[in-house]
Backbone bond lengths (Angstrom), bond angles and torsions (degrees), N, CA, C in turn:
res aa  C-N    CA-C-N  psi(-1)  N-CA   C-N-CA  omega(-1)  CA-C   N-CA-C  phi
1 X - - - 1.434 - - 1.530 108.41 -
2 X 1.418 123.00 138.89 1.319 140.71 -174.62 1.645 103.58 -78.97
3 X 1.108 108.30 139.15 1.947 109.81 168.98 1.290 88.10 -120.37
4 X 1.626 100.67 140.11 1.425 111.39 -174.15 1.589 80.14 -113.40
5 X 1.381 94.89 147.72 1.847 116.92 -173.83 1.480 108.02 -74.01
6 X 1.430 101.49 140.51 1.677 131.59 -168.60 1.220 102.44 -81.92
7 X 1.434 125.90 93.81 0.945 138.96 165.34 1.874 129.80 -63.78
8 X 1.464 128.24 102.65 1.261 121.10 175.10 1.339 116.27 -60.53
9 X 1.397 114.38 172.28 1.481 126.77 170.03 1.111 113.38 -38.45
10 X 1.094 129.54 -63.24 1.578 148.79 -169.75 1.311 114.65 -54.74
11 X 1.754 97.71 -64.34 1.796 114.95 -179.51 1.914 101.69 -57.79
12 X 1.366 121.02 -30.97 1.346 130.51 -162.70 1.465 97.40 -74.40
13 X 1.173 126.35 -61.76 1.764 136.54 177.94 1.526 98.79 -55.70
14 X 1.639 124.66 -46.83 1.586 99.63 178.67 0.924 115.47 -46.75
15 X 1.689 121.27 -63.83 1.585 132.81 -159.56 1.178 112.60 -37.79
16 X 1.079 94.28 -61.06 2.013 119.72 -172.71 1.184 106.15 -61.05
17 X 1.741 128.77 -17.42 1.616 128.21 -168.50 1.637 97.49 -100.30
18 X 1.106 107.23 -27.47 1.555 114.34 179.03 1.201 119.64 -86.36
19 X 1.731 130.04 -37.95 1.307 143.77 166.14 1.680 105.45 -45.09
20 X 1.620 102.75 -59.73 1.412 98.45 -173.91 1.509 112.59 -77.46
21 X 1.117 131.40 -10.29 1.639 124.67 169.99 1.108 99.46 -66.48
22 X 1.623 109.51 -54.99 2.176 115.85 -166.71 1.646 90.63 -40.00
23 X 1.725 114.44 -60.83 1.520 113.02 -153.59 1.572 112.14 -62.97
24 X 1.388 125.26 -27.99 0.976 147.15 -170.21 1.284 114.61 -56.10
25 X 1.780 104.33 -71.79 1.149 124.82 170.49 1.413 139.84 -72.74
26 X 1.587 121.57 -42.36 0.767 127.60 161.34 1.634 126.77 -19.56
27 X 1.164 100.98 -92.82 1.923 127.48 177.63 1.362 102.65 -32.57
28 X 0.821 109.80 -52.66 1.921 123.39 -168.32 1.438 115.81 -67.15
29 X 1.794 87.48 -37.14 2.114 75.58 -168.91 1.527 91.35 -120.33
30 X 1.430 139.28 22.92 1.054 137.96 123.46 1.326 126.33 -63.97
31 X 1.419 141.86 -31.11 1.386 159.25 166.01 1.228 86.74 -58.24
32 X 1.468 128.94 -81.25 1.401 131.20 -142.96 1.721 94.53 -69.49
33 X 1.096 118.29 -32.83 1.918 111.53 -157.94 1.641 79.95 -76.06
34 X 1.605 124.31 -55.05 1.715 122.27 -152.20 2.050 87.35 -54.96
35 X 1.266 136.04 -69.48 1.203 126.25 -174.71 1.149 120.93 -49.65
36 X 1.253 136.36 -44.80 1.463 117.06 164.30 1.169 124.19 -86.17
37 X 1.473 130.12 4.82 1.861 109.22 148.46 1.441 112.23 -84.95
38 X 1.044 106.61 -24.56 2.198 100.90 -177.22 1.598 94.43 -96.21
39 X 1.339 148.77 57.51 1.248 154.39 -154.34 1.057 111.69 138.42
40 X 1.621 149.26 49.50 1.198 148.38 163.28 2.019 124.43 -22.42
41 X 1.382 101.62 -28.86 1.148 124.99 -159.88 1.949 94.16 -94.97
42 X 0.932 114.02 -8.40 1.549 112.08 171.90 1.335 123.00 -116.17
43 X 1.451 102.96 24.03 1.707 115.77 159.00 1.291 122.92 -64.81
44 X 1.614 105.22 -34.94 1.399 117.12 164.71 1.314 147.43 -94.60
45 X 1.592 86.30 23.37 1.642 95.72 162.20 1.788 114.36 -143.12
46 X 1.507 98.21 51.19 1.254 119.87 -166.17 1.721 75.22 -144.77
47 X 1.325 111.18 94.83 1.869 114.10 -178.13 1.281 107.27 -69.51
48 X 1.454 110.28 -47.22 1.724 88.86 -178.43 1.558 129.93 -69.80
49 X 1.529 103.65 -15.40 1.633 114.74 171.94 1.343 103.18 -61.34
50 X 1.590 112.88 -77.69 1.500 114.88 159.85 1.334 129.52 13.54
51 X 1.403 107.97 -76.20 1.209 143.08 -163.73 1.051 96.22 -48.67
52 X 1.359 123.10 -73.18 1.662 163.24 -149.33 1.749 103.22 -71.83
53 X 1.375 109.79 -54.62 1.122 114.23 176.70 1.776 122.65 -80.90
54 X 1.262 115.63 -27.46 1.541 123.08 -164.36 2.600 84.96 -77.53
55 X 1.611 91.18 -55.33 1.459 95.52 171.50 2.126 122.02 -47.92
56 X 1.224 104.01 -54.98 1.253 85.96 161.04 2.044 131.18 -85.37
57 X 1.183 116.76 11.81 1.573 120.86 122.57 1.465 133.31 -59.28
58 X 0.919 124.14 -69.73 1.190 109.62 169.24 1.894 129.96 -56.66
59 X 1.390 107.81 -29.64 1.454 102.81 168.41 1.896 112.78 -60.47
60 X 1.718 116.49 -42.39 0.919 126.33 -173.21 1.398 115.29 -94.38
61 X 1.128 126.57 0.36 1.288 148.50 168.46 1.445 107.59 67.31
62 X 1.312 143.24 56.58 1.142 134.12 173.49 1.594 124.36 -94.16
63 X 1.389 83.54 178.03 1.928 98.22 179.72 1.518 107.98 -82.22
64 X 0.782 97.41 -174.77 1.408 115.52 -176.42 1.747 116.68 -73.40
65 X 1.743 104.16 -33.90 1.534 101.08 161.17 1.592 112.77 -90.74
66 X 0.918 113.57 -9.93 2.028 114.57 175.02 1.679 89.66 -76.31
67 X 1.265 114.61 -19.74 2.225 97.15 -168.56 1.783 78.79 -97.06
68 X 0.798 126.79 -50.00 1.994 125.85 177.30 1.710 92.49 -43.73
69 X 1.280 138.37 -59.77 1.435 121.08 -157.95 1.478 106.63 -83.71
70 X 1.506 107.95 -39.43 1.459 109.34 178.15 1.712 117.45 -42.96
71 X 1.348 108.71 -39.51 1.262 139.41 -169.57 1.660 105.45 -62.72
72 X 0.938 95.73 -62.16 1.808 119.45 169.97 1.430 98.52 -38.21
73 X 0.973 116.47 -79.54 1.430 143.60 175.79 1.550 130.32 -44.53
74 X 1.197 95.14 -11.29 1.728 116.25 157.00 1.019 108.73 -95.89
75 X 0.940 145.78 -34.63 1.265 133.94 -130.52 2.001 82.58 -122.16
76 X 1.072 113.89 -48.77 1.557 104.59 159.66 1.210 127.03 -40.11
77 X 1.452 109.11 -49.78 1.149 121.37 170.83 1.925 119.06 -44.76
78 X 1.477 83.05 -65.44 2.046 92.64 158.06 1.257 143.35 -44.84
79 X 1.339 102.44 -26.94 1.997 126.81 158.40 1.343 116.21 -86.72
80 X 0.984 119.26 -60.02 1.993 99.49 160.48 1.592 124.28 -44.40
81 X 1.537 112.17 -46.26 1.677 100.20 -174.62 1.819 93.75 -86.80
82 X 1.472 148.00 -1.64 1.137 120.33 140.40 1.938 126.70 -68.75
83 X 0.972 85.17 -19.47 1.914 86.82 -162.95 2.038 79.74 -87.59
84 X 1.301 145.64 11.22 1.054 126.20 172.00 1.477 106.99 -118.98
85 X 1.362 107.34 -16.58 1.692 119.10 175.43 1.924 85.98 -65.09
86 X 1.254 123.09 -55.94 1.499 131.87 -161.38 1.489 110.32 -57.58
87 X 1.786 96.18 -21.71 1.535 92.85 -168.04 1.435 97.39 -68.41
88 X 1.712 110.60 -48.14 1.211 134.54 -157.20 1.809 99.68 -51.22
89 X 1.515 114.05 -53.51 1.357 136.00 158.27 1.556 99.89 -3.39
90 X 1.787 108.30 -77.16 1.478 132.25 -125.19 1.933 82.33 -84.09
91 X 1.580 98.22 -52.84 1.718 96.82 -163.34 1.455 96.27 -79.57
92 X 1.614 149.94 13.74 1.161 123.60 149.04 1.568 118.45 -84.64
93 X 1.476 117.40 -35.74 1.197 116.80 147.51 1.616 131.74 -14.39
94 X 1.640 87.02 -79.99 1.830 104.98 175.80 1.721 93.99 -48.16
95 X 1.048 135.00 -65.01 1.473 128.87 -160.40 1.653 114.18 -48.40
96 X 1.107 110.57 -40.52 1.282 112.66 -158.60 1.922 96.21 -83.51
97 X 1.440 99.81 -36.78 1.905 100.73 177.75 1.137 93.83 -55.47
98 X 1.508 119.95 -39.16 1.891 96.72 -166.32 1.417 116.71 -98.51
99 X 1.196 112.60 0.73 1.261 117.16 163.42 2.126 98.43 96.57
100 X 1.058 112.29 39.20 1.658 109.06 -178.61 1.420 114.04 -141.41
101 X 1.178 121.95 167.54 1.740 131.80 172.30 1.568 111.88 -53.31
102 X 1.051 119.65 146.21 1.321 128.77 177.89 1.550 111.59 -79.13
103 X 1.178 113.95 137.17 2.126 121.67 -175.43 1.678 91.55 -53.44
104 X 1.548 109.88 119.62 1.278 104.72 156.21 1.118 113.59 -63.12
105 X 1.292 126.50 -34.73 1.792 129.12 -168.01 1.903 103.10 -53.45
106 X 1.209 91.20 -30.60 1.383 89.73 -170.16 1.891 125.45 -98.77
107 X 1.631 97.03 -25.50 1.596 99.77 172.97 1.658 83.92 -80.28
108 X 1.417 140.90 -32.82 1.692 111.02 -155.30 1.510 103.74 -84.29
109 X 1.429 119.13 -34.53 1.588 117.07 166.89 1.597 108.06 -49.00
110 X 1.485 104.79 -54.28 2.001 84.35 -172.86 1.512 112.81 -54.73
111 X 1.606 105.46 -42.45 1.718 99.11 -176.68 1.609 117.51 -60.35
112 X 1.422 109.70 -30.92 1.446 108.62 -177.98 1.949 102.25 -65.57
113 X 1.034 113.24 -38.65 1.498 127.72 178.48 1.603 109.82 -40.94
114 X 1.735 96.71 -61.60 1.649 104.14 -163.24 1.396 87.46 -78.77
115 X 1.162 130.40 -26.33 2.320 116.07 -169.81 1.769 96.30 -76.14
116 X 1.307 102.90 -38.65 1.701 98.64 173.54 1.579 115.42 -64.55
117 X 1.894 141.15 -32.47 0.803 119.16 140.24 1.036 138.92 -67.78
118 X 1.033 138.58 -39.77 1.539 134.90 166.67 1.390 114.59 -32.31
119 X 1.284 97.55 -51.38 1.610 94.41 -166.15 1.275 97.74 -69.62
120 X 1.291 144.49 -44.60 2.180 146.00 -173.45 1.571 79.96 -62.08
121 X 1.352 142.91 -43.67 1.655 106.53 -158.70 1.375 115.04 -118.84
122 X 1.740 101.24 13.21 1.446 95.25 149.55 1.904 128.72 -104.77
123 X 1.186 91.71 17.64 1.722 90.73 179.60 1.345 116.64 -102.23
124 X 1.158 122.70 -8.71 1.655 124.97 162.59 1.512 111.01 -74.13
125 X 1.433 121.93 -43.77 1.267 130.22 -170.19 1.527 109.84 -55.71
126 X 1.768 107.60 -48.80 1.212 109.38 -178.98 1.440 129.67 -82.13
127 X 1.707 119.58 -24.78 1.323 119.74 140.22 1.500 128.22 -43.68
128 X 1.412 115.99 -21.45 1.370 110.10 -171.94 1.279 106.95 -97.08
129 X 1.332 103.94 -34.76 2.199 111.33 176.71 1.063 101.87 74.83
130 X 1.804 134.73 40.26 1.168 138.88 143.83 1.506 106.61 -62.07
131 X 1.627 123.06 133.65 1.448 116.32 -170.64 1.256 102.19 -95.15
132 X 1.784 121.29 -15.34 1.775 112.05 -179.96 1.432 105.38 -66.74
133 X 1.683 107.35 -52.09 1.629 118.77 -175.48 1.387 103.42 -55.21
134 X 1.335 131.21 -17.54 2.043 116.43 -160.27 1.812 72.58 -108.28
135 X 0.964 145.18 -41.24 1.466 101.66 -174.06 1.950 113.45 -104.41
136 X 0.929 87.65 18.54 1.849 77.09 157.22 1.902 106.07 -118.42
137 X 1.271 90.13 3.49 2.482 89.59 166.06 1.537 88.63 -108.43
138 X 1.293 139.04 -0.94 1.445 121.13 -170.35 2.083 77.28 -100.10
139 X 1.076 117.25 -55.51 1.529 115.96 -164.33 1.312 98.36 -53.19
140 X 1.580 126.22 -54.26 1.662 118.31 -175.50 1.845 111.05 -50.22
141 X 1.607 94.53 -43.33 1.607 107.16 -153.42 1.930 95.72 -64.76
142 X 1.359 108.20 -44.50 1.582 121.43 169.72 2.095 97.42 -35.91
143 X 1.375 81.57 -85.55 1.802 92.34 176.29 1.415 117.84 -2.64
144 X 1.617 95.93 -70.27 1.630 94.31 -163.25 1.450 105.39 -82.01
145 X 1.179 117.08 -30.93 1.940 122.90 -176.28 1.189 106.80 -64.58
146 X 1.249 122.30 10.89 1.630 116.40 -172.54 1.312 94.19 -115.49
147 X 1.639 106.03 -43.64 1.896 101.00 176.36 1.464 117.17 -76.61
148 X 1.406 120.71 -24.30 1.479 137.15 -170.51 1.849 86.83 -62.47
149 X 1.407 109.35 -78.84 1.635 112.94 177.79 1.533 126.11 -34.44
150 X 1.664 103.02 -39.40 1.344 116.47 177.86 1.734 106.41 -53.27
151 X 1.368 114.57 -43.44 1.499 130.94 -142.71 1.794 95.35 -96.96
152 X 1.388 108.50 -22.60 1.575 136.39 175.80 1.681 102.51 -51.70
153 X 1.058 78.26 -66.85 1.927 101.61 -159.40 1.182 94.78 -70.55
154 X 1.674 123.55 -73.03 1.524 124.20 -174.93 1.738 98.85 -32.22
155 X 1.177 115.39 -69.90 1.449 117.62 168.72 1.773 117.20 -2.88
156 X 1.217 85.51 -85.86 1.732 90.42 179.82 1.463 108.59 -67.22
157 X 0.992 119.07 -49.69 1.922 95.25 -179.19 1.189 99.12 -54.42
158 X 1.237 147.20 -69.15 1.484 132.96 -152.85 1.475 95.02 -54.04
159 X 1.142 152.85 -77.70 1.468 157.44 -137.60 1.826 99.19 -77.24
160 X 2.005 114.22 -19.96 1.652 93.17 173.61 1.573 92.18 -89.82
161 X 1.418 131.53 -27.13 1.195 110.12 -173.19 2.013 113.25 -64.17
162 X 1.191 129.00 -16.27 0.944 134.32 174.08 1.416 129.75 -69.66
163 X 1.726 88.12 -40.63 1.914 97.74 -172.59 1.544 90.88 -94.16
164 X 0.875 144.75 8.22 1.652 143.47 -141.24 1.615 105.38 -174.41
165 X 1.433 113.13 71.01 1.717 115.06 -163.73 2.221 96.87 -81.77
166 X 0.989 92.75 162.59 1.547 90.45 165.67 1.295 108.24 -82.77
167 X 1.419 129.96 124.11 1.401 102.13 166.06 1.838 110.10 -79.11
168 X 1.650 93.54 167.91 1.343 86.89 -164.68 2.106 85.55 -126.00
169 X 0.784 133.25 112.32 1.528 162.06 123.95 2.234 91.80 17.16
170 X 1.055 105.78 100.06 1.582 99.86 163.79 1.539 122.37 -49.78
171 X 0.982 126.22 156.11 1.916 111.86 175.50 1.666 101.73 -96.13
172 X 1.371 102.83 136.88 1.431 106.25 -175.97 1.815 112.56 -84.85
173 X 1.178 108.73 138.71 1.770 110.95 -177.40 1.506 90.53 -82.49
174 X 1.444 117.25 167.51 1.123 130.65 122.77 1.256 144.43 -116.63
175 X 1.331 147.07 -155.99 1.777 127.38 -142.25 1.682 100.11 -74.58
176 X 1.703 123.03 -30.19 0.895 121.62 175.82 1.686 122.14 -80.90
177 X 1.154 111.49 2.84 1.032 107.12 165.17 2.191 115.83 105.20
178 X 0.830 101.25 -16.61 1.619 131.78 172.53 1.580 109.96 -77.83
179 X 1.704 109.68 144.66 1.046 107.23 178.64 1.326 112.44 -100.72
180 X 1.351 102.28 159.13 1.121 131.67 -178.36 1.341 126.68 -112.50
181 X 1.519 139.27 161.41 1.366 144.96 -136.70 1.999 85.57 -120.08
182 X 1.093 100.44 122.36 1.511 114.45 -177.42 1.676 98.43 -77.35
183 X 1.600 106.55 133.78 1.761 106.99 172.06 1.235 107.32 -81.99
């Protein structure tokens, strides 16, 4: 019989903070990236892509095929940090069949992934002061800042419990050999 690993408070809120970003993100910005690379022409009716892309044209000043590649190029961008949310998906899965902790290497890369998109597709929205676009980048940006903090904190407790052990008190015998309750 398999023992599936005892999850603390802490370790319990990551999982669950990362599960629901993977589920979150994934589907969505894999959907959205697969239609605008096999359809170039439906970047622009995907508003927050739009948004995102027409804004970094004008910062970089391009033509009309530099906002076509830029475009491309988001949206690539949007299929790698889903296909790494998926990884994150696949090896929490695998962990739990085998009964072990999930690769930090691999839940902290996806989270670093989704805070690196979030953050590129919420800064056009809020330069622009569209109020649909500022609250669906405030709902993503919420999302990940809740697991980013989660991953913060867990952070430092694990590393004070390390540099900073409890000591733990030997148990005292007495003449017979039995322990005894330390004063």
């Amino acid at each position: 019989m398999r023992r599936i690993p005892r999850l603390g408070f802490l370790n319990l809120a990551l999982v669950s903070l990362y599960f629901a970003v993977s589920l979150y993100f994934a589907p969505i910005w894999a959907r959205e990236a697969l239609r605008i690379l096999l359809l170039p022409d439906r970047a622009f009716e995907d508003r927050s892509h739009a948004v995102v892309a027409i804004w970094l044209r004008e910062v970089f000043d391009l033509t009309l095929e530099g906002l076509m590649r830029i475009s491309g190029a988001l949206a690539g961008l949007k299929l790698v940090i889903a296909a790494g949310l998926l990884a994150y998906l696949i090896e929490l899965a695998r962990a739990v069949a085998v009964g072990r902790e999930p690769d930090p290497v691999t839940s902290h890369g996806a989270l670093a992934l989704a805070a690196i998109g979030v953050g590129i597709w919420s800064v056009a929205p809020l330069l622009l002061a569209d109020p649909a676009l500022i609250r669906l980048s405030a709902t993503q940006l919420m999302l990940v800042a809740g697991a980013v903090a989660v991953v913060t904190v867990e952070g430092h407790i694990e590393d004070a419990k390390t540099r900073n052990p409890v000591p733990t008190v030997p148990p005292m015998l007495d003449a017979a050999g039995l322990e005894t309750q330390a004063a």
